[in-house]
N, CA, C and O atoms as a Tinker XYZ file with bonds, in Angstrom:
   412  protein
     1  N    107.579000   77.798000   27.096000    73     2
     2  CA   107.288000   78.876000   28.010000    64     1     3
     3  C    106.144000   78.468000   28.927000    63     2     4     5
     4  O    105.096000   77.932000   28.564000    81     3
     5  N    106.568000   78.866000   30.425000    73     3     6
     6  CA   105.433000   78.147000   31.328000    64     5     7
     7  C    104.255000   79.302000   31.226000    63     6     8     9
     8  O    104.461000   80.516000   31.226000    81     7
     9  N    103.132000   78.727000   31.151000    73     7    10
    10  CA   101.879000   79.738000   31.627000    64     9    11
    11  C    101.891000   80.476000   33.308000    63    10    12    13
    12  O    102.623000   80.125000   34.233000    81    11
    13  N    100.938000   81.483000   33.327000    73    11    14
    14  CA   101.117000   81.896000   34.323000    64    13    15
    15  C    100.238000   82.567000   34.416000    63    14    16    17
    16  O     99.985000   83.094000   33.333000    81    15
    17  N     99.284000   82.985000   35.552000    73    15    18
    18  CA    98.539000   84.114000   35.480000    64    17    19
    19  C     98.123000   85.072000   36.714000    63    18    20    21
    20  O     98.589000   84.655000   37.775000    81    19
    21  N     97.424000   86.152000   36.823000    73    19    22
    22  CA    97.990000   86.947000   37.768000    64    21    23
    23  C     96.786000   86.918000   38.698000    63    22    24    25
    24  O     96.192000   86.546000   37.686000    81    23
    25  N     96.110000   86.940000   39.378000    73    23    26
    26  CA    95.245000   87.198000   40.098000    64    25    27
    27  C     94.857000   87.468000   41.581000    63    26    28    29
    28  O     95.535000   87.007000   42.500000    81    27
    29  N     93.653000   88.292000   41.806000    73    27    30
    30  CA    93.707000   88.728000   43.329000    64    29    31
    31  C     93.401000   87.930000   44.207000    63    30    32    33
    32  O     92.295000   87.426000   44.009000    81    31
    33  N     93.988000   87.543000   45.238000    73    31    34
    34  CA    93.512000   86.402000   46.532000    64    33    35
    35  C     94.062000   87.190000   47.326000    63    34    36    37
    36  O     95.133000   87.793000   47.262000    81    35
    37  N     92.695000   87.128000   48.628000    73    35    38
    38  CA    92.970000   87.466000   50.250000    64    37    39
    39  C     93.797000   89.042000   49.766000    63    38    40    41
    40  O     94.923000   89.334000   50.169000    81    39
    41  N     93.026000   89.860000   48.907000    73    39    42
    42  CA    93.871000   91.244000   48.940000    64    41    43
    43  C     94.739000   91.609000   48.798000    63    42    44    45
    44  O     95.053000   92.694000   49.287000    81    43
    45  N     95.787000   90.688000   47.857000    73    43    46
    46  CA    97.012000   90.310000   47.328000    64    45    47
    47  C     96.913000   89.836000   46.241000    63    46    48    49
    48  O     96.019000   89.051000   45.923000    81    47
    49  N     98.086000   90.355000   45.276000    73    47    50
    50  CA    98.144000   89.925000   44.007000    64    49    51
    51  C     99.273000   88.734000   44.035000    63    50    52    53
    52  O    100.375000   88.622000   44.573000    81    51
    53  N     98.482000   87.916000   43.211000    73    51    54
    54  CA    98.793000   86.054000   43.569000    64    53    55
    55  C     99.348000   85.969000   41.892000    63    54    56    57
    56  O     98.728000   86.347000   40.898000    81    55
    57  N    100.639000   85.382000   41.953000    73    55    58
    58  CA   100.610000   84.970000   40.800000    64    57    59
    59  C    100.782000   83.168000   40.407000    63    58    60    61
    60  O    101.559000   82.336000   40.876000    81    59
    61  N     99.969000   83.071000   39.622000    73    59    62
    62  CA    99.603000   81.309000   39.691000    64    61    63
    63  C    100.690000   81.115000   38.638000    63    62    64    65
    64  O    100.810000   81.979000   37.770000    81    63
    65  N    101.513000   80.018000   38.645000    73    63    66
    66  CA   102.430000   79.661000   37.555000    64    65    67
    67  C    102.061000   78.266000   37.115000    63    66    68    69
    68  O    101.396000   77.598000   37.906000    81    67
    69  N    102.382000   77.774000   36.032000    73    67    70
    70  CA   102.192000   76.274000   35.236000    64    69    71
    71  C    103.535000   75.561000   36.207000    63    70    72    73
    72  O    104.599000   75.975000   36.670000    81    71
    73  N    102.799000   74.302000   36.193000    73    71    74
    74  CA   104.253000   73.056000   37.224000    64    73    75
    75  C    104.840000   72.576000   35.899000    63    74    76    77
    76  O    104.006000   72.395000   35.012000    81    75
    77  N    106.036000   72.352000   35.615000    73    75    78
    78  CA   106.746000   71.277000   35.194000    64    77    79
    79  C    106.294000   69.935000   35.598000    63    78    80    81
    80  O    105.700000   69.336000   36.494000    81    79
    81  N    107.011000   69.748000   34.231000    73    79    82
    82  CA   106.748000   68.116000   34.724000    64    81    83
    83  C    107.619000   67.148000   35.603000    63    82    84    85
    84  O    107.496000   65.968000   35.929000    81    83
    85  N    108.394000   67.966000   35.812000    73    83    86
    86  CA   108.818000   66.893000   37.177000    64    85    87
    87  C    108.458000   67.885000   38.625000    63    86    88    89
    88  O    108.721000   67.510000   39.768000    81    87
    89  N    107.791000   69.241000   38.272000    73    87    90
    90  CA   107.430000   69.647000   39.780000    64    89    91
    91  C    105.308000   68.773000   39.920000    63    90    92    93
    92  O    104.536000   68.568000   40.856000    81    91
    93  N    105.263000   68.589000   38.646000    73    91    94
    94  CA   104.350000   67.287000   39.027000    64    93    95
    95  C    104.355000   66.331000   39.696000    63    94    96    97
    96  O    103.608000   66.035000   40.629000    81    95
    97  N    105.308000   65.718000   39.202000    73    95    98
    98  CA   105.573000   64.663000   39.275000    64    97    99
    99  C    105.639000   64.543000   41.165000    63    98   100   101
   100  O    104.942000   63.773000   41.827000    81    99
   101  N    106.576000   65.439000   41.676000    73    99   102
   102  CA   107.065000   66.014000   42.771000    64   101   103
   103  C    105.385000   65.824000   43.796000    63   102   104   105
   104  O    105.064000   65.033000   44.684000    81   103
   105  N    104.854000   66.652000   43.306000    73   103   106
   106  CA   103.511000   67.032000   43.862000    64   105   107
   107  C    102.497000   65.554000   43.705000    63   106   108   109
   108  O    101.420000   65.633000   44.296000    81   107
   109  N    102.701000   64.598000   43.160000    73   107   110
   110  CA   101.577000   63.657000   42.798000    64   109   111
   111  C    102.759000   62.864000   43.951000    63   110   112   113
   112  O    102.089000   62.177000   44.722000    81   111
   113  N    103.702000   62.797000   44.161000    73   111   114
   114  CA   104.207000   62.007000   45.309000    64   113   115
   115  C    104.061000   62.540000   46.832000    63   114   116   117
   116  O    103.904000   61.941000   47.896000    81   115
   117  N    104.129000   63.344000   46.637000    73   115   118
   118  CA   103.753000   64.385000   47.909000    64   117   119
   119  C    101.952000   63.888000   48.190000    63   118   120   121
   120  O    101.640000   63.749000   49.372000    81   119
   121  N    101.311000   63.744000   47.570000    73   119   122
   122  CA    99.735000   63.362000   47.414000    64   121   123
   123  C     99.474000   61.643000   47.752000    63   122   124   125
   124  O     98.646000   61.060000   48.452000    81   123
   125  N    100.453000   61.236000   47.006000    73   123   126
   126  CA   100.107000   59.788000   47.564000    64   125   127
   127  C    101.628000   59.447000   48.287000    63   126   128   129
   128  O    102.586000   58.779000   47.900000    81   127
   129  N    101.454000   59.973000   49.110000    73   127   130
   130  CA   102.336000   59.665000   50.515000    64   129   131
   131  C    101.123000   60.122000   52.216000    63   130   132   133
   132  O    101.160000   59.933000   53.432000    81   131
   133  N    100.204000   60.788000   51.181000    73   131   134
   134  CA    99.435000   60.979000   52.196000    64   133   135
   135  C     98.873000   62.498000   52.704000    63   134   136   137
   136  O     97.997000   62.666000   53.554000    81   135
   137  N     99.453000   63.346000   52.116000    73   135   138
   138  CA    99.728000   64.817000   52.258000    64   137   139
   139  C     98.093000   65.312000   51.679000    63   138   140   141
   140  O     98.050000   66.207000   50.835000    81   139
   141  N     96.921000   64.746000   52.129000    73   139   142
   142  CA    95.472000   65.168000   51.867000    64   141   143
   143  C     94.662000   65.841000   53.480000    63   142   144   145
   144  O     94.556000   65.126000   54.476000    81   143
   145  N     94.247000   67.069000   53.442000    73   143   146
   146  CA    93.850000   67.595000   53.862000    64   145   147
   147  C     92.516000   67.925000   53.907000    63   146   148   149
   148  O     91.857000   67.506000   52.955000    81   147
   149  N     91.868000   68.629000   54.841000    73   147   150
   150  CA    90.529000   69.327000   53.849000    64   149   151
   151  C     90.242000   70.038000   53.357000    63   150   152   153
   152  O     89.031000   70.262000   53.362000    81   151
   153  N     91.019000   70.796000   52.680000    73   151   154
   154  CA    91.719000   71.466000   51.280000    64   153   155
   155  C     91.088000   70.555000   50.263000    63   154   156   157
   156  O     90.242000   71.036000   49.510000    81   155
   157  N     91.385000   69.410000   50.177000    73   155   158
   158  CA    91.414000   68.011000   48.938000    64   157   159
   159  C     89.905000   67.426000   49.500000    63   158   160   161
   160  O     89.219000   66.672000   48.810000    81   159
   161  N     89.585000   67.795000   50.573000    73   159   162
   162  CA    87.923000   67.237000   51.013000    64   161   163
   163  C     86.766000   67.898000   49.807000    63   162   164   165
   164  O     86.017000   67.355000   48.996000    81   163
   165  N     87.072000   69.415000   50.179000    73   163   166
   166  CA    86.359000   70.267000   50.003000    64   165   167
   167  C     86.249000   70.482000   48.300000    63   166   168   169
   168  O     85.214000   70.973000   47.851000    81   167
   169  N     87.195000   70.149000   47.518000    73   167   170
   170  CA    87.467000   70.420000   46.528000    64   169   171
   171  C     87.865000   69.168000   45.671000    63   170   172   173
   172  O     88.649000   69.189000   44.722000    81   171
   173  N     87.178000   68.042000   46.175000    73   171   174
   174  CA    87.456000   66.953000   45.500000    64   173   175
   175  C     87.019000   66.925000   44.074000    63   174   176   177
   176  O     86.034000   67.431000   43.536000    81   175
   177  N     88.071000   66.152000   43.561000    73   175   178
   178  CA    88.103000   66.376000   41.706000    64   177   179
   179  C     88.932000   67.130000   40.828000    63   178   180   181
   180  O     89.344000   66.925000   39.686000    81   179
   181  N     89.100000   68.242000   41.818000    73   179   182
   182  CA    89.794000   69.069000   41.676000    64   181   183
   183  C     91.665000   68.931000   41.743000    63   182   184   185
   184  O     92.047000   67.873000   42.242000    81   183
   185  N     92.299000   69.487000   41.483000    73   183   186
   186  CA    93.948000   69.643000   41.593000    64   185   187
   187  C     94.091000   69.611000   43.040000    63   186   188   189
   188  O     93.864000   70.674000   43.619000    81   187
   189  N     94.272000   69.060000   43.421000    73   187   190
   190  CA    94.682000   68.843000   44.885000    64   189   191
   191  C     95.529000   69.799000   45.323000    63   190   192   193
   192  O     96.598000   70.059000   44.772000    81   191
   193  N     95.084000   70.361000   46.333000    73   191   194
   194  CA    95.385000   71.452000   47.473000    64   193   195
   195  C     97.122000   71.719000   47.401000    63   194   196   197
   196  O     97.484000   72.862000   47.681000    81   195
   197  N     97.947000   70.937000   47.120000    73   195   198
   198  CA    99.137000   70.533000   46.907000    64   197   199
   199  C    100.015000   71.203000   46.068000    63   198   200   201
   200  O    101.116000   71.745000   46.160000    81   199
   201  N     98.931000   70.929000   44.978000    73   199   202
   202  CA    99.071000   71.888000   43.487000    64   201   203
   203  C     98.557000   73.146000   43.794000    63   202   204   205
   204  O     98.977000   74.190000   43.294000    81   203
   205  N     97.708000   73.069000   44.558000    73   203   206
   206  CA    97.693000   75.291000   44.517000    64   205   207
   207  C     99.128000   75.542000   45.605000    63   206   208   209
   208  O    100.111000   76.265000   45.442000    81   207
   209  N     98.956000   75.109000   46.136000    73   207   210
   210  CA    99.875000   75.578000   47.435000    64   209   211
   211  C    101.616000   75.775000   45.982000    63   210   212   213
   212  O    102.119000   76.823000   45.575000    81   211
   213  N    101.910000   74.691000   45.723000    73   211   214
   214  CA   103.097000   75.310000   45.215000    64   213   215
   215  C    102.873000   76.040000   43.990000    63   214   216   217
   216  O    103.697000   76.885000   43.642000    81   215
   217  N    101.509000   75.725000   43.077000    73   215   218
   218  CA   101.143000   77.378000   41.600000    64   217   219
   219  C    101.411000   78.263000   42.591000    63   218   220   221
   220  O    102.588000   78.623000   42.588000    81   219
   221  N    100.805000   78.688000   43.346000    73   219   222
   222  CA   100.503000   80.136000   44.145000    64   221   223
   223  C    101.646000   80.812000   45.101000    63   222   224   225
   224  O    101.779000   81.988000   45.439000    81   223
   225  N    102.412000   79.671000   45.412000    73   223   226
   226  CA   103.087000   80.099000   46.385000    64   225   227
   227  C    102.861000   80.600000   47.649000    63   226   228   229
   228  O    103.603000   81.341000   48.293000    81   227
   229  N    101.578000   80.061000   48.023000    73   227   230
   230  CA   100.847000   79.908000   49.242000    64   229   231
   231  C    100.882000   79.531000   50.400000    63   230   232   233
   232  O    100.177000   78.522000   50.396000    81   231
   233  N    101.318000   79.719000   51.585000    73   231   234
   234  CA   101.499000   78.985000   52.909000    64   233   235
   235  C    100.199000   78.157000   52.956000    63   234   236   237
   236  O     99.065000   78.627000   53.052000    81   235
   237  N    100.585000   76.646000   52.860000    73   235   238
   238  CA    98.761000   75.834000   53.404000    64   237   239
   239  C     98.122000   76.431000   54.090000    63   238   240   241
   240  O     96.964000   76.749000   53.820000    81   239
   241  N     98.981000   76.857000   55.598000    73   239   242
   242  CA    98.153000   77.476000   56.330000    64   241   243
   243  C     96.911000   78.846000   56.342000    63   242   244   245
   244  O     95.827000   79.093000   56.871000    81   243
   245  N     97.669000   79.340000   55.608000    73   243   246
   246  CA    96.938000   81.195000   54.905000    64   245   247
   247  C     95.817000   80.345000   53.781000    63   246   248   249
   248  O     95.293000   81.175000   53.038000    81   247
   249  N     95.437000   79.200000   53.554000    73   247   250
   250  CA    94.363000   78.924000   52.729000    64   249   251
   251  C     93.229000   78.355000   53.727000    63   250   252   253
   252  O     92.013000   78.487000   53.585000    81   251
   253  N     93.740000   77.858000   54.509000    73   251   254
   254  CA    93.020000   77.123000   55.364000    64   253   255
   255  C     91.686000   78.402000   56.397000    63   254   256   257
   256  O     90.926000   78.165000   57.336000    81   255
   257  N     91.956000   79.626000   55.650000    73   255   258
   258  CA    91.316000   80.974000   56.608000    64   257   259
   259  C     90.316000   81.235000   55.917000    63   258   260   261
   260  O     89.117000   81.272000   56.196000    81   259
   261  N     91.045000   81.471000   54.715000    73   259   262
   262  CA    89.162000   81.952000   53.789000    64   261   263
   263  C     88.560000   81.013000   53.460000    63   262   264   265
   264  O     88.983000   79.910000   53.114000    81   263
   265  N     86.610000   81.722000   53.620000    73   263   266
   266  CA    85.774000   80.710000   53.211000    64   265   267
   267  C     85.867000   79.958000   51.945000    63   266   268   269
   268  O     86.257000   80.643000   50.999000    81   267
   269  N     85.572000   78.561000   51.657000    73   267   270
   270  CA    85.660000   78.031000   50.332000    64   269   271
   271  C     85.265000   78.670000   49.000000    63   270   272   273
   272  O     85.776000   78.315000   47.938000    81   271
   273  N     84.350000   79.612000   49.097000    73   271   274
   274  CA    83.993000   79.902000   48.263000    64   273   275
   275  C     85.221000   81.392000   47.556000    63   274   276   277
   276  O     85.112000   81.836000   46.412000    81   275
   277  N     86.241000   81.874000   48.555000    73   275   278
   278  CA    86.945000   82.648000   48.141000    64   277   279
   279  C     88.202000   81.605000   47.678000    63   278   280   281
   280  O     89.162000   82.144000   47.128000    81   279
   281  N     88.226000   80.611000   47.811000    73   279   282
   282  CA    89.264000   79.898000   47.650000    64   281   283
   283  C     89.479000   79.373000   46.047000    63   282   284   285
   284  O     90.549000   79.159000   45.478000    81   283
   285  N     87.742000   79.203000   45.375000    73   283   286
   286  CA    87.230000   78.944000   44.018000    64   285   287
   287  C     88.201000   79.668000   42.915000    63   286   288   289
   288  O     88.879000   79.150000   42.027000    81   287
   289  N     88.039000   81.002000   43.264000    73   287   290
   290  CA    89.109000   81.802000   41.639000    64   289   291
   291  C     90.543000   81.196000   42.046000    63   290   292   293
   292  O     91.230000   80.964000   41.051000    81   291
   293  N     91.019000   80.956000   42.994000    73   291   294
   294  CA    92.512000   80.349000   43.460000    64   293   295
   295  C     92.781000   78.819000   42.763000    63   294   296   297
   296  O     93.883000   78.481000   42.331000    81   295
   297  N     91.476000   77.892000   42.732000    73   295   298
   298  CA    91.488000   76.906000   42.363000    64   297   299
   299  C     91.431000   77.156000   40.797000    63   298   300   301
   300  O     92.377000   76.767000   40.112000    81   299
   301  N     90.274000   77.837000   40.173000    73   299   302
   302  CA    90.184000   77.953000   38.807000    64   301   303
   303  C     91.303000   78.493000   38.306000    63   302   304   305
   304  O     91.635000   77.990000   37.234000    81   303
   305  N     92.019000   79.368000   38.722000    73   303   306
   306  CA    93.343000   80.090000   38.251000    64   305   307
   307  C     94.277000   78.610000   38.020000    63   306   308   309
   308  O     94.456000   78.190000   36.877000    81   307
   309  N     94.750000   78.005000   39.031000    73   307   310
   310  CA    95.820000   77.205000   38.816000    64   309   311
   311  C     95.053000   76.344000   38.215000    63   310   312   313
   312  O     95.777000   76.124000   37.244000    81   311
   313  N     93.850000   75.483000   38.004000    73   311   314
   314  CA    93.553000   75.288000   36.625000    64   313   315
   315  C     93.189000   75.231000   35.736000    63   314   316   317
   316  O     92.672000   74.242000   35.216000    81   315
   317  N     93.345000   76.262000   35.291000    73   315   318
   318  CA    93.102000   77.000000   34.035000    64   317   319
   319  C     95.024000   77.079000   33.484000    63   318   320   321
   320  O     95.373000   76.857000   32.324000    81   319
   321  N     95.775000   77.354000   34.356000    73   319   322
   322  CA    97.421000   77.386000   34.468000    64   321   323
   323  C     97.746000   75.622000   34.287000    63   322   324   325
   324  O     98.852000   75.369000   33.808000    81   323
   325  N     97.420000   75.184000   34.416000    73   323   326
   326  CA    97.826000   73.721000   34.539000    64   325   327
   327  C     96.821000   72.320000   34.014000    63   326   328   329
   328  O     96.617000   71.238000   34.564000    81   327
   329  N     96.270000   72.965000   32.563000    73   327   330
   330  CA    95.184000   71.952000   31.813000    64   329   331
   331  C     95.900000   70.272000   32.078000    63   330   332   333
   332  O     95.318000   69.406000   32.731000    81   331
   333  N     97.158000   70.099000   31.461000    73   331   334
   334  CA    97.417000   69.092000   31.174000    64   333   335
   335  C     97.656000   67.977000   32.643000    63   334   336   337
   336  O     97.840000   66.774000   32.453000    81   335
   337  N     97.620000   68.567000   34.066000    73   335   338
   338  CA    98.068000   68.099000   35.084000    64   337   339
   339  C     96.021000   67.585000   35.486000    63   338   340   341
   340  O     95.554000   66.447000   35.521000    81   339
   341  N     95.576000   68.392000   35.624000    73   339   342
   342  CA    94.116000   68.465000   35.345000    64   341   343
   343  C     93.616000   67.478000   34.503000    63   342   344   345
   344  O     92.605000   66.974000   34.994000    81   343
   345  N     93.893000   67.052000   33.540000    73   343   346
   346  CA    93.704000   66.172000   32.450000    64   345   347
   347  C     94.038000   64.752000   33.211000    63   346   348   349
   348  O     93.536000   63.646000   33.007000    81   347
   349  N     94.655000   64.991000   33.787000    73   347   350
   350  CA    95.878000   63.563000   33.785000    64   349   351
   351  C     95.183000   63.493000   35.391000    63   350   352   353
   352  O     95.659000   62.496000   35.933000    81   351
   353  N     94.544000   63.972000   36.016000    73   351   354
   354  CA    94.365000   63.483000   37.226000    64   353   355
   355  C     92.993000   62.996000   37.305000    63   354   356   357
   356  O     92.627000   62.172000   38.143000    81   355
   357  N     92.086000   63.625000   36.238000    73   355   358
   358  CA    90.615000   62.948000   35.614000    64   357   359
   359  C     91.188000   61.633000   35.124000    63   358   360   361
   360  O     90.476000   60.679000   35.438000    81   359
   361  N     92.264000   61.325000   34.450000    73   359   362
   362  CA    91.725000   60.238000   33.667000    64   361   363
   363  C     92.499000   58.801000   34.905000    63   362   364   365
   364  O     92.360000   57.602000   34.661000    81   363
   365  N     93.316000   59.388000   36.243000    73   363   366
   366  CA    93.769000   58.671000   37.286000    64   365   367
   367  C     92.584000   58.527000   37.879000    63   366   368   369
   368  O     92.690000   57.343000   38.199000    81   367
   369  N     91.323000   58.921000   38.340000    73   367   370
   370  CA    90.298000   58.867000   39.189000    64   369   371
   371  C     90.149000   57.310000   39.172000    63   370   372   373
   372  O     90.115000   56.771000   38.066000    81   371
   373  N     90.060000   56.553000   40.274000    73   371   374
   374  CA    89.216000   55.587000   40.088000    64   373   375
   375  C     90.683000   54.314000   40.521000    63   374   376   377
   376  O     90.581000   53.397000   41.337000    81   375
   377  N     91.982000   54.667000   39.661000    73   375   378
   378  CA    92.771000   53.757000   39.608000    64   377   379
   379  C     93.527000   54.003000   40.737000    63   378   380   381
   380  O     93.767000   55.098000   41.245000    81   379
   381  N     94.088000   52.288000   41.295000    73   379   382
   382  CA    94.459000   52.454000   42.560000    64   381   383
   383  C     95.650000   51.230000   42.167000    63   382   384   385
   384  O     95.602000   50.462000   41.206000    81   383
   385  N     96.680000   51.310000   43.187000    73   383   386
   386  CA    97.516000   52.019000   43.781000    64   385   387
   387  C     97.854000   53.445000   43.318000    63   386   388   389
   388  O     97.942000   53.773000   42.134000    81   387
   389  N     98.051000   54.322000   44.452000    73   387   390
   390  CA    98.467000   55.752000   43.589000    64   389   391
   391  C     99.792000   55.282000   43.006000    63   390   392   393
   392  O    100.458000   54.397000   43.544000    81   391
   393  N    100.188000   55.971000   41.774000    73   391   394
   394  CA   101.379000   55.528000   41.320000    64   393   395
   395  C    101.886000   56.653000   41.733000    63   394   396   397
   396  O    101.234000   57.645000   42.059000    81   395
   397  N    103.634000   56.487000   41.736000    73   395   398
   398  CA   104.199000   57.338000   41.738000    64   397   399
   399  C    104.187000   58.397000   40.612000    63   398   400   401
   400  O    103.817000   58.043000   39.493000    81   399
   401  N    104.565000   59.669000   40.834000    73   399   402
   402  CA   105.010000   60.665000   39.943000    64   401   403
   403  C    105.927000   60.410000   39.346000    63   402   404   405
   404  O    105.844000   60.658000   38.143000    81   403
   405  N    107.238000   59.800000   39.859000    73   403   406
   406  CA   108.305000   59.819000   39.203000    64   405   407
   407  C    108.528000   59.381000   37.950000    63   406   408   409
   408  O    107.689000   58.511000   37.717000    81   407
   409  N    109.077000   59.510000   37.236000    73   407   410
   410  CA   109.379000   59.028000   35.747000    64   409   411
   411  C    110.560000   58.089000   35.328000    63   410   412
   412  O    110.708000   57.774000   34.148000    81   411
């Protein structure tokens, strides 16, 4: 059963869902193809902008409006929803070529 959780963003109830592992996978190729913004500036370390946009179901664009600091419970929600993707992108820091997602 995927996690999920409910929370308020931009005056709307947002619901953050857990990725599969191949909508990971999906999203870590989408990331190293180049798809970094300053979304991924601002919030480096963090789940890349990529990963909220598809937890949340978010237009990039509609994130790109509120200040960073309203953007924080949006980030902590999806991970807090997505430990193990979180896990796995701490212990990628550092190593280069990006690998693919795919499996």
């Amino acid at each position: 059963m995927k996690k999920s959780k409910i929370i308020q963003f931009d005056g709307q109830e947002v619901t953050v869902k857990e990725l599969t592992v191949e909508e990971i996978a999906d999203c870590m190729d989408a990331v190293a193809s180049g798809q970094v913004d300053t979304l991924d500036l601002l919030f480096d370390g963090r789940l890349p902008s990529e990963a909220v946009v598809r937890c949340a179901g978010i237009a990039r664009a509609d994130l790109s409006k509120p200040a960073p600091s309203a953007l924080e419970p949006l980030w902590q929600a999806v991970e807090e929803t997505n430990p193990f993707f979180l896990k796995m992108l701490k212990r990628m820091v550092g190593q280069s070529p990006a690998p693919s997602g795919k499996i």
